[in-house]
N, C-alpha and C positions, 0 to 999 in steps of 0.2 A: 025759376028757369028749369028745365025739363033735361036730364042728360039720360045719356045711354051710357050702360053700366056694362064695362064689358076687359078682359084682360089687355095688355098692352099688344101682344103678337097679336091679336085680332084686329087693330089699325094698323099695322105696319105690312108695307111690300116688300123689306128687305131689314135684316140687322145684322151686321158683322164687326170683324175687327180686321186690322192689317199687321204690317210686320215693317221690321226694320232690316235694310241689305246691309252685307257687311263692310262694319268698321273701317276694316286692315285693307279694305280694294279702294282706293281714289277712283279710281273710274264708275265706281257708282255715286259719286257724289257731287255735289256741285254744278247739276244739270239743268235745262229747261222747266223741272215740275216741281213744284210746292209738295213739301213731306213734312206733317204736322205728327209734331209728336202730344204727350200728355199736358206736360205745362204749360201748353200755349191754349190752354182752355181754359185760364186767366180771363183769356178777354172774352168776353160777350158775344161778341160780330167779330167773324177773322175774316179777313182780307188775303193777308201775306203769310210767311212761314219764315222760322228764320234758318232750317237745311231747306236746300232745296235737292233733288237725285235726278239720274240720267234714265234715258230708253234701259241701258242694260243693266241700272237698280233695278228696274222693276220687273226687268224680265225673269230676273236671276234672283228673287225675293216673295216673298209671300204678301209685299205689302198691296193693300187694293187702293182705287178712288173712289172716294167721297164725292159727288157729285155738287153742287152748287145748290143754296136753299136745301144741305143735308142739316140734321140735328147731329152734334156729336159728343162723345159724354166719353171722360177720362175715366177708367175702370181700375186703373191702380196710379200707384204716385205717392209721392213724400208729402206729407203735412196736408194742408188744405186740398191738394192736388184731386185725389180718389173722389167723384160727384160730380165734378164740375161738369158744367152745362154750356154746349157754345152753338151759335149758327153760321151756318158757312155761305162767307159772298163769293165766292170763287169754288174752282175745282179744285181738289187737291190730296194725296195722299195720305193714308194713317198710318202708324204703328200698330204695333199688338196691344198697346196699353189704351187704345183710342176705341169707342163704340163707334161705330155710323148708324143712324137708324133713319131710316126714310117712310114715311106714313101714307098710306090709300088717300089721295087727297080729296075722292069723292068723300071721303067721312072724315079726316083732320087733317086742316092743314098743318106745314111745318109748322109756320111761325108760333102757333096756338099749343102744338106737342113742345117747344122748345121753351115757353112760358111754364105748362106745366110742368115739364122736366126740374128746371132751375128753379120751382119755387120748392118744391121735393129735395132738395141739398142734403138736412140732416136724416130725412128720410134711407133716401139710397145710400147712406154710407152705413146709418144700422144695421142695413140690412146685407150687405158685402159679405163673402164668404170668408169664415171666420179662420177655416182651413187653413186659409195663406198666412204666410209671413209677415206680410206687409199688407195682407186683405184685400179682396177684390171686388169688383162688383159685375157680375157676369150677363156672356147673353143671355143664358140659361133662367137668371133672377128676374132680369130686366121683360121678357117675354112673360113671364107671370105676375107682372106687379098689377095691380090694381090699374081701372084707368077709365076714365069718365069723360066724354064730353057730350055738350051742347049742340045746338044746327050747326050749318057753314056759318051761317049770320051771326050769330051770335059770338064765334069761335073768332069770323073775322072783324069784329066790331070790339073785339076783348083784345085781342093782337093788335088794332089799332092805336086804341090809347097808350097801352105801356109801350109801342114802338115809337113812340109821338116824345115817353120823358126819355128813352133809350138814346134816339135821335138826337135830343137837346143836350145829352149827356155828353155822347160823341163830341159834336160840336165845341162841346166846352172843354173837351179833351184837346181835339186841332189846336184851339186858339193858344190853352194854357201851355202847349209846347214849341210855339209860335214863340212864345213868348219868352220862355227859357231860353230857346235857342237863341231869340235875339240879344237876352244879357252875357248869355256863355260866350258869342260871336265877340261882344264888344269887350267882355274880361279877354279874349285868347290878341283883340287887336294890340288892346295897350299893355298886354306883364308878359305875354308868351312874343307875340312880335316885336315887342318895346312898340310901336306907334302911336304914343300918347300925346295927348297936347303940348305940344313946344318939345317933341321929341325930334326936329331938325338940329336943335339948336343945342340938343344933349351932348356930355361927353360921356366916356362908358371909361368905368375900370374893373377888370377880372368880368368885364362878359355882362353888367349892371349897371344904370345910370348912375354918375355920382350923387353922391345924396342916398343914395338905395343902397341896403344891406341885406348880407344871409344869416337867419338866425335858424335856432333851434328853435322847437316850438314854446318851451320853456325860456328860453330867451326872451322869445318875442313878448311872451305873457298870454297865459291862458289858462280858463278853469276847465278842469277836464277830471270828472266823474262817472263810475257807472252805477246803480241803484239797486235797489235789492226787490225781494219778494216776502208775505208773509209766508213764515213755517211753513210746511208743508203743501204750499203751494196758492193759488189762486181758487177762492171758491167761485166759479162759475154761477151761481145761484144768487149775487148780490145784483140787486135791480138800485143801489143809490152807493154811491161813493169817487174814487178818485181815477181817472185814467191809466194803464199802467202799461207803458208802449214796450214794445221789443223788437226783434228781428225782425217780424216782417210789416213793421210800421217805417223802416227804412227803405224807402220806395222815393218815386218821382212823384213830384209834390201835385196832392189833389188824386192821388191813385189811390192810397191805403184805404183799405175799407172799416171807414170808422163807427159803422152799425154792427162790426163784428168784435169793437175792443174790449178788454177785460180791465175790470175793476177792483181795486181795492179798498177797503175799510178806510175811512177817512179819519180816524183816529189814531191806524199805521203812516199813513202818509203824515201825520204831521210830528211822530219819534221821526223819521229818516233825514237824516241828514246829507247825505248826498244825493243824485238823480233827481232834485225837482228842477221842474222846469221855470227858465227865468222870462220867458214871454217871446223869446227868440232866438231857436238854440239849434244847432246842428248837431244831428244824430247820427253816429257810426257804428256800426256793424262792428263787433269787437270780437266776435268769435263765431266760427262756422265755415258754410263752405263760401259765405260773400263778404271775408275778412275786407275791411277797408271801404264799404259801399257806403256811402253818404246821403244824407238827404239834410233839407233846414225846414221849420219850424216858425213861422214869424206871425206876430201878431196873437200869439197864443191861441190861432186856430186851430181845431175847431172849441179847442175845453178852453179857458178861463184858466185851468192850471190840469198838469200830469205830473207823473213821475215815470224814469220808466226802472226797466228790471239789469238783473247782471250782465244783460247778452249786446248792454247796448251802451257809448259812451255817451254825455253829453260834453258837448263843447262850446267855450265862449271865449269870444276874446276879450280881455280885461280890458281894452280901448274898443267899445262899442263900433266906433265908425269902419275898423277893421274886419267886421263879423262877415258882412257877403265878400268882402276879397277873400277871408279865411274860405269860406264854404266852397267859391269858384276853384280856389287854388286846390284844394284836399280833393274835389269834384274830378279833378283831372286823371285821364286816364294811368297818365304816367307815376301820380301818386297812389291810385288804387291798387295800382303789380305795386308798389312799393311796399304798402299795408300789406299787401297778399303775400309777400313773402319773406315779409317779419314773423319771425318763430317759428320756422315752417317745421322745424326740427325737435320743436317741443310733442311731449306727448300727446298733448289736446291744444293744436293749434290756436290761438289767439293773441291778440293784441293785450299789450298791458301798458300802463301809463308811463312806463320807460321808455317802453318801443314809440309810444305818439310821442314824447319829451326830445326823442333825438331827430325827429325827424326835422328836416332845414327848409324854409321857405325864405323865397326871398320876399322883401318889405318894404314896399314905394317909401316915400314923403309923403306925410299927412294931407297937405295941399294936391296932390293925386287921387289920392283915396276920396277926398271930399268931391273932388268936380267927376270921381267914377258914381259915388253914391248920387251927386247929385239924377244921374241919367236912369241908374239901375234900379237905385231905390223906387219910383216911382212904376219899374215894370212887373218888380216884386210883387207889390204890394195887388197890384191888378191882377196877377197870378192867386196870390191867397184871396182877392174877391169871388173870383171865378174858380177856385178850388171851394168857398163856401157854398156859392151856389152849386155845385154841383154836390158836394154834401145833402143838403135841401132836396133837390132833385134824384138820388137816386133813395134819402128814407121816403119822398112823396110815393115814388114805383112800389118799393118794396114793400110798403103798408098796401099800397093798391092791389098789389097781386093778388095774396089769396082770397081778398074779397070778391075782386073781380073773377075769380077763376073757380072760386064757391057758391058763385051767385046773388050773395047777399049785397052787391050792388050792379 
């Protein structure tokens, strides 16, 4: 395949950044226009934003828009954040932490700049100015980088296929939240509304069916561990061993990006006594700034076995049948401000296994909990198929990328 060799600023019509209006004025906020800051360069394809600002944010701000089919690239940000690569389906504004770069489309199109961009991740974070505090990656860089392409044809023929597993991906994203929602929907009918089957005919005492109690979580029965790390840390460089999940493996199920996990010596994993996993375990967020954030685990997808590190609990109910009522009930908003502001007074805020010990959920009859599994169980489980597939799907892209975008296929 035949490219033209040539800097970045020499396909581009336009590269900048924007700004954020202030804070402390409400009437810049919560207006009409979509205002995208850094973190929301998570996602691939943005649609939405989750501020949105007024006429007289933007009047009164240095922030710009980003026009629709822009490429846009977080230039600073906490952890994974600085790199990220997103395409925009909408108008919308940035931050100063946000690039816009828009490309001469007689020589590249977006979609084909925004493939290259995101296949370059640990690229452009090397190469971020070292100057900063927190490191950046500038327009300044970014107009000098390297940058190669191919004809229109070929550019829109290579944008094709990966927009084809991107597309699938999506999709399988709708459906798997389709699908939460519908068992969240049907836990909040029957234990938040009480509406359960034969709940006409219920009598209630202290505010719960009879038959139904408040326990503590130790009451109720449960194993609750968090796992450790080898000394000094994780070597990056092991290509064979054990899974070792953390903070940001506590996501909505089928999001965390499991071609980016780190591994441990599988000789470590088997001294550890607490943190492995038992094939279906919910994970909490035990310390940080998303004290209390949950996610579950079932099926021991994607690994066969993990373990994870100090930053994360595992939890299990010691009566199996119990495990998705536990997971919906901790899921709930009202319990995550509960974890969030347990120990808030500590010097390094977190949870410890006293603070999850006192916490009190209420506790149907067994004969409830079987005829919820019998409905939920089965929407789960379809969740973690379509969270596999999508596994599958997006290491298919990711292998495809730099072949396809190197020429060697």
């Amino acid at each position: 395949m035949e490219y033209t060799y040539c800097k970045l600023k020499d396909v581009l019509s336009s590269i900048y950044s924007g700004g954020t209006p202030s804070t402390s004025k409400k009437e810049y906020w919560n207006g009409p226009y979509k205002w995208l800051s850094s973190g929301e360069t998570g996602q691939r394809f943005i649609t939405d934003t989750i501020n949105t600002i007024t006429e007289l944010g933007i009047k009164e701000s240095s922030t710009r828009l980003a026009k629709r089919d822009s490429v846009v690239m977080a230039c600073a940000g906490q952890g994974k954040t600085r790199g990220q690569t997103s395409y925009l389906l909408d108008d919308m504004y940035v931050n100063q932490s946000v690039i816009v770069l828009k490309p001469k489309e007689s020589k590249v199109l977006p979609l084909y700049l925004f493939y290259d961009l995101s296949g370059r991740y640990e690229e452009l974070r090397g190469g971020s100015d070292a100057s900063s505090t927190r490191g950046s990656i500038t327009t300044a860089s970014l107009k000098t980088l390297p940058f190669r392409y191919p004809s229109i044809e070929k550019q829109r023929a290579i944008a094709s296929i990966l927009s084809a597993y991107d597309n699938l991906i999506e999709v399988n994203n709708k459906r798997i939240k389709v699908l939460e929602q519908m068992a969240e929907n049907l836990y909040k009918e029957w234990f938040v509304r009480f509406r359960f089957p034969g709940h006409e005919a219920a009598e209630f005492e202290n505010g719960i069916p009879k038959g139904w109690s408040k326990q503590r979580l130790n009451q109720f029965g449960i194993s609750l561990d968090s796992g450790s790390r080898p000394y000094g840390g994780i070597d990056d460089s092991l290509n064979e061993g054990i899974p070792s999940l953390g903070a940001e493996s506590v996501n909505g199920m089928g999001e965390f990006d499991y071609n980016d996990v780190k591994l441990i010596p599988f000789d470590y994993y088997q001294k550890m006594k607490r943190g492995k996993s038992t094939g279906s375990d919910i994970l909490v967020y035990k310390d940080g700034e998303y004290i209390g954030k949950t996610t579950i685990f079932m099926n021991a997808f994607p690994f066969s076995q993990f373990a994870v590190n100090e930053h994360v609990f595992l939890l299990n109910a010691n009566s199996s049948e119990y495990q998705l009522y536990l997971y919906f009930t901790l899921h709930l908003h009202e319990y995550y401000m509960l974890m969030q502001n347990l120990n808030r007074n500590a010097a390094q805020p977190g949870l410890s296994k006293p603070d999850m010990n006192r916490i009190k959920i209420v506790v149907p009859t067994v004969a409830i909990i079987q005829k919820f599994n019998a409905i939920v169980k089965p929407i789960m489980d379809n969740v973690f198929c379509l969270a596999s597939q999508r596994y599958n799907l997006v290491k298919q892209r990711d292998l495809l990328l730099p072949r396809l975008m190197s020429g060697k296929l």
